[in-house]
N, C-alpha and C positions, 0 to 999 in steps of 0.2 A: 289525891289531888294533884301533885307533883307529876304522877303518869298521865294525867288527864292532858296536862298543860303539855309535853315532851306529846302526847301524841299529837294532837292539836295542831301543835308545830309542824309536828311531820306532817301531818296531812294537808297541809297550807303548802309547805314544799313542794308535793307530790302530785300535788292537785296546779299548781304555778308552771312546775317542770311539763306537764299532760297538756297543758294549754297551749304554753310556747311552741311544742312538738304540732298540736295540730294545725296552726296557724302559718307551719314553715311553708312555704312554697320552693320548689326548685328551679335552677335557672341554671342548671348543668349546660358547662359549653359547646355551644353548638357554632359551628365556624358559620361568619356573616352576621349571627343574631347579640344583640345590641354589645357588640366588638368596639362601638364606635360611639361618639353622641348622638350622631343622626340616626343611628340603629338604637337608640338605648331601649330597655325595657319599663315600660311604665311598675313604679312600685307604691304599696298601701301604709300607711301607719300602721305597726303594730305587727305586722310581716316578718320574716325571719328567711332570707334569701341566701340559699346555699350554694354554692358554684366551685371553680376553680379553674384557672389558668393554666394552657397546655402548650403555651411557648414563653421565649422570651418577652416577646413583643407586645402579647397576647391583655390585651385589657377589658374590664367587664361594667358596661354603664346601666346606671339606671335611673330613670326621673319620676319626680312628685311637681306636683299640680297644686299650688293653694289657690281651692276653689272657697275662702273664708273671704269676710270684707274685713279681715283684721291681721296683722303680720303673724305667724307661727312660729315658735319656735321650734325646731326639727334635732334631736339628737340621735348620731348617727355611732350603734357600738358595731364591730370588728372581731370578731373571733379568728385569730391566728391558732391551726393546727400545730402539731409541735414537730412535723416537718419543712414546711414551708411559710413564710412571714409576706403576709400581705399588706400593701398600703390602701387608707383610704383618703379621697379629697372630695370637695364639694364644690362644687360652681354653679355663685347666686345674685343673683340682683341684688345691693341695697337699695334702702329710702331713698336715696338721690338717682337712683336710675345707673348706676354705675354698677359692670358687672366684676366682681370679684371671687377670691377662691379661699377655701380653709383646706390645710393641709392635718390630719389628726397626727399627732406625735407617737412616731413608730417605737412600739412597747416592745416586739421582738416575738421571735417563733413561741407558739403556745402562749403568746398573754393576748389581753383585751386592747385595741384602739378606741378610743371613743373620739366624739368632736359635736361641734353643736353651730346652728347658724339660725340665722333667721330667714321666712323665706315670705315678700312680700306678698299682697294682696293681687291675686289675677297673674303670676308670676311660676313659671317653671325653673326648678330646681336639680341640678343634674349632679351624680354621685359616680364616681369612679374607683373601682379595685385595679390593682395592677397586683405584682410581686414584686415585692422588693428587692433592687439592685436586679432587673431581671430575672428574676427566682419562679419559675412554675410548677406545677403538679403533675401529675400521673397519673391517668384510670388505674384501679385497682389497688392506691396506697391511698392512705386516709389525708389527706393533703387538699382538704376543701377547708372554704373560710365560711363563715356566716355572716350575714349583713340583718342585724335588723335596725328599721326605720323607726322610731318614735316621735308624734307631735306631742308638746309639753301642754299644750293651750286650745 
């Protein structure tokens, strides 16, 4: 019985891990494409967006669309490699029409950021990576971040 439940688990794991993998999209940097807001790349709930930063300067946008008649709550996690330490922020409209920004609190190389907002009805939501303190990556060293997007509602 004990091996049944221990497998169980693992295969709840294993089967979780397979999904996340097939649902990853890439958004490896490409100089010009969404570098900027007005360039951002449109992104999905549930998504899992891989990239990395190849200057100092170098930052990677992306935007959601609440196409609901209801507010969303949108939680945004960060995967920092364990050579380079990524930031992530969000910039959103509230209920009173006012736009403002959340900043996720920077966990450091190799841990998880998270952050969370709300994003109104008919409203575009835009997400930004950078490096932190200027910090960028390198083809050919493992120095990518992960973004994935989750709606709660």
């Amino acid at each position: 019985m004990e091996e049944k439940l221990k497998f169980k688990k693992m295969f709840s794991v294993i089967l979780a891990v397979a999904l996340m993998l097939t649902v990853s999209q890439s958004a490896f940097a490409i100089k010009g494409e969404n570098d900027t807001r007005e360039t951002a790349m449109w992104a999905h709930s549930g998504f899992a967006y891989s990239s990395y930063t190849n200057r100092y300067d170098d930052e990677d946008w992306f935007k959601i669309y609440n196409d609901s008649d209801y507010s969303r709550l949108v939680i945004l996690t960060l995967e920092n490699d364990i050579y380079i330490n990524y930031d992530i922020a969000a910039f959103y409209t509230r209920s009173n029409g006012v736009e403002t920004s959340i900043e996720a609190i920077d966990q450091g190389q190799g841990k998880t950021d998270m952050c969370g907002f709300w994003v109104q009805p008919g409203t575009t939501a835009y997400i930004r990576v950078k490096g932190h303190n200027g910090s960028f990556g390198w083809p050919g060293l493992e120095t990518t971040y992960r973004l994935f997007i989750n709606y709660q509602n």
